[in-house]
C-alpha positions in Angstrom: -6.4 17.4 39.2 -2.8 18.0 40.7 -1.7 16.0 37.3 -3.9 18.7 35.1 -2.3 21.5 36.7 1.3 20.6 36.2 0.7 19.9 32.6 -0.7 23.6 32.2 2.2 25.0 34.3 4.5 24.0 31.6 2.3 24.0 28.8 0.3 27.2 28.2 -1.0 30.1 26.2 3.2 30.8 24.7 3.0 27.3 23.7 -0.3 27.7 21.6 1.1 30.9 20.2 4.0 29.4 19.3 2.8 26.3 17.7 0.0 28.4 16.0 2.5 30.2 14.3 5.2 27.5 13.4 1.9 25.4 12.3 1.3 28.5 9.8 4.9 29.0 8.3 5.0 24.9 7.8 1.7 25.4 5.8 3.1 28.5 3.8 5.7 26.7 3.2 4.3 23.6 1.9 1.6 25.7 0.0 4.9 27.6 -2.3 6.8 24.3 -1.8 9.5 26.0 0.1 11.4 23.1 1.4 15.0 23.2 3.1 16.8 20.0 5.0 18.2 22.5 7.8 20.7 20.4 10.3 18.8 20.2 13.9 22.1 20.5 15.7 20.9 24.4 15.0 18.1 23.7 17.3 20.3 21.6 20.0 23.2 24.3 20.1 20.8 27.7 19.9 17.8 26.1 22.3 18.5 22.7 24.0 22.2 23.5 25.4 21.2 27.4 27.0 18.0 26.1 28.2 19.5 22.8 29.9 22.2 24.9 31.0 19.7 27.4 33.1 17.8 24.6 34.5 20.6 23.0 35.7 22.1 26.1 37.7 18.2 27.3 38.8 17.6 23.4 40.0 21.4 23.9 42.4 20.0 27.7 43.2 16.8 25.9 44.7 19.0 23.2 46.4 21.3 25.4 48.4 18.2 27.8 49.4 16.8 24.6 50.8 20.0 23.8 52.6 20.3 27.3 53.9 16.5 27.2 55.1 16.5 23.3 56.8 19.7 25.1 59.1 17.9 28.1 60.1 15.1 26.1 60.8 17.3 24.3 62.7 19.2 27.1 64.5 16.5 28.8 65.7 15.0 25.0 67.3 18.7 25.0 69.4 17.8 28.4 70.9 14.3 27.7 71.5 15.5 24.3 73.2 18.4 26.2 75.0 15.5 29.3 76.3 13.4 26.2 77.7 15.6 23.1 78.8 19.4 25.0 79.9 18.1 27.1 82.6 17.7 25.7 85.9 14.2 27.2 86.2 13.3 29.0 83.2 10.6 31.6 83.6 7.4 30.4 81.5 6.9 33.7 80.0 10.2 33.9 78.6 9.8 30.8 76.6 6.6 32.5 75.3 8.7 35.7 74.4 11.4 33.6 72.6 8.3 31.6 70.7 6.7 34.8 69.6 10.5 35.7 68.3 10.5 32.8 66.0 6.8 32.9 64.9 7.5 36.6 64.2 10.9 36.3 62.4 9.1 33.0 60.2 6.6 35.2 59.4 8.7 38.2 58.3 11.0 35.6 56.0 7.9 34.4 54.3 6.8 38.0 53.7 10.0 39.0 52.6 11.1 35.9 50.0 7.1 35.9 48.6 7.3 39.8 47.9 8.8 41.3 44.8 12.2 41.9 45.2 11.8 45.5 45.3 10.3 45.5 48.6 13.6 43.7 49.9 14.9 46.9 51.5 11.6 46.9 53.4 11.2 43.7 54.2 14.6 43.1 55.6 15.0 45.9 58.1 11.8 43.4 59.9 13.8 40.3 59.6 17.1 42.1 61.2 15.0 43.2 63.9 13.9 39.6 65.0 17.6 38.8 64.6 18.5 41.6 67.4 15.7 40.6 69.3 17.0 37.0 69.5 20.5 39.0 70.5 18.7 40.4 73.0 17.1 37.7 74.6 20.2 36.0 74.8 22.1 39.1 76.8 19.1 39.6 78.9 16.7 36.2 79.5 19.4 33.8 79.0 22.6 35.4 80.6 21.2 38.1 83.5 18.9 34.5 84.3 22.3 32.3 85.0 22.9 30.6 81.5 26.5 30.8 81.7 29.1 33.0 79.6 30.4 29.9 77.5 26.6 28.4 77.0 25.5 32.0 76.1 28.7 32.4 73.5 28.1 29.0 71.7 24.2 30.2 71.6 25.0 33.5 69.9 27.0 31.4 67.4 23.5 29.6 67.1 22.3 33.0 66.1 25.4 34.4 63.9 25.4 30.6 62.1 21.9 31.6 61.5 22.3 34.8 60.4 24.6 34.1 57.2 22.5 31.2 55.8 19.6 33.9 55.6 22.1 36.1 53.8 22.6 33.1 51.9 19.3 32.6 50.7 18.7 36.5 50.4 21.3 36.3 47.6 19.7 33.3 46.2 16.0 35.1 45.8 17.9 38.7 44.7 20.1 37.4 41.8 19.0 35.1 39.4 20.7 32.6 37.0 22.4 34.7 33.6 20.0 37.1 32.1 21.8 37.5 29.1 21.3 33.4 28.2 17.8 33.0 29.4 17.3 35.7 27.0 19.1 34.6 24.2 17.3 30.8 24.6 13.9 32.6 25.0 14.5 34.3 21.5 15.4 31.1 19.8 12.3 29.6 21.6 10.4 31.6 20.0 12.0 32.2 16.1 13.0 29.1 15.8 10.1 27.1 15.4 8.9 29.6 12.4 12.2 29.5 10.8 12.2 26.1 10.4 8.6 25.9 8.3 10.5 24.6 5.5 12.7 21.6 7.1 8.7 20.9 8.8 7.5 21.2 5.1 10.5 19.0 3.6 9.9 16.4 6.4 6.0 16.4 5.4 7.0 14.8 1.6 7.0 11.2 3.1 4.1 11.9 5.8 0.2 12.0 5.2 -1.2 15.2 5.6 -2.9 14.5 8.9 0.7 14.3 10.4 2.2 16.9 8.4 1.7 19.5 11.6 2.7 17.0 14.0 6.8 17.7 14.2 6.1 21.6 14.1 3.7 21.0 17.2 6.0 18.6 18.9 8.9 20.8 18.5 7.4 23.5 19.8 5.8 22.2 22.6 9.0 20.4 24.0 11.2 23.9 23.8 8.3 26.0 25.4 7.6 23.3 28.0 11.6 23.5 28.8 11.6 27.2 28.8 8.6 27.4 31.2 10.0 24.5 33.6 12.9 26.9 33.9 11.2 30.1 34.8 9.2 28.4 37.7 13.0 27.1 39.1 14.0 30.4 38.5 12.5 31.6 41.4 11.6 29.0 44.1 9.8 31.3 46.5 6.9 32.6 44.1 4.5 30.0 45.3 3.8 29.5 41.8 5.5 26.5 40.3 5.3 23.0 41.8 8.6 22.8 43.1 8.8 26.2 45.0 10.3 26.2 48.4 7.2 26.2 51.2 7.5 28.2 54.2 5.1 26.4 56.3 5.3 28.4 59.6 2.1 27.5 61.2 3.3 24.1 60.9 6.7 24.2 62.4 5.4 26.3 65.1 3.1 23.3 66.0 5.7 21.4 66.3 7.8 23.4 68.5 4.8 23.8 70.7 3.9 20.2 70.7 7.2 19.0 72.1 7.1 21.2 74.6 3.5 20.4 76.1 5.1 16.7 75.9 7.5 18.0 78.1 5.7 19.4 80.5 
């Protein structure tokens, strides 16, 4: 099933449009014998190159929001580790409080980079709040408790470290690869395998007519399927596309809390 539902991610309702349509102009063409040899380094230079191009720089867009979310992840474990194992005697409902921080701010980041981006205004005035609730904690349970100035500076560097990879990855989710290119490949996508009814009905001469549609289909099916893997790297937070960056909070939560009842 998991195999099924990839293939219909990248092949789907534009690709059945497409190839109805280039199917049609190859017939037309054969039908008024309106054959051309047309050179498919058109195809390579207008489709294949803009196309590789944006999945290339979408792919290293999803790679450095990845980076950006393993070190807050693992930012925000120093400080839990630092509320529960650097005091002397650390209160138990203070590690609670600085547990409910994280939970909170998790939550509020997978809110935020699942939403359309024209909630982020909204969205990030909640994640800036955990951020000077963690601030907090640090000035109040951590110092006022005995954690000393030097341990409490190189914590709030945990928290300022942390800070810029979520502006990091904010910029990732608000801007996107070149608009301008991923719209001039998704025009070719979609001309070029009607334009190119008669090379398909030139190529046909030395075929049967049972394979006569074959190259139009093919085409077509490759570019769309190209274009669509594209779109779901575009943006790795939808939850839509296979490859999309998970933000599992429940999960690493569990975690947090299950080293800690080991510890205790």
């Amino acid at each position: 099933m998991n195999q099924l539902r990839r293939f219909f991610l990248i092949v789907n309702y534009q690709t059945l449009i497409i190839s109805g349509l280039a199917v049609a102009s190859t017939a037309l063409c054969i039908n008024y014998d309106f054959k051309a040899e047309f050179p498919l380094t058109l195809v390579a230079t207008a489709i294949i190159f803009p196309i590789v191009f944006s999945i290339g720089g979408a792919y290293k867009r999803r790679e450095a929001a990845l980076r950006e979310y393993a070190a807050i992840k693992g930012y925000l474990r120093s400080i839990y580790f630092v509320a529960r194992d650097w005091l002397a005697q650390p209160k138990p409902q203070n590690v609670t409080k600085m547990n409910n921080i994280i939970r909170d701010l998790f939550l509020n980041m997978r809110s935020m980079f699942t939403s359309p981006v024209n909630e982020l205004v909204k969205n990030e005035e909640k994640i800036y709040d955990n951020f000077s609730d963690i601030s907090l904690y640090i000035k109040h349970e951590l110092r006022d408790e005995g954690l000393s100035a030097g341990e409490c500076s190189r914590t709030n560097q945990y928290l300022q470290k942390m800070m810029v990879s979520f502006e990091s990855i904010k910029h990732i989710y608000q801007y996107r690869t070149p608009k301008t290119l991923r719209a001039f490949s998704s025009l070719f996508i979609k001309i070029m395998p009607i334009i190119y009814g008669p090379y398909f009905a030139f190529q046909a001469e030395n075929m049967s007519w049972s394979l006569q549609y074959v190259i139009p289909v093919l085409l077509t099916m490759i570019l769309v399927s190209l274009d669509n893997i594209q779109k779901h790297l575009e943006n790795p937070f939808d939850q839509v596309g296979e490859d999309d960056i998970q933000f599992n909070v429940e999960k690493f939560m569990d975690r947090l809390n299950h080293k800690s009842e080991d510890d205790d």
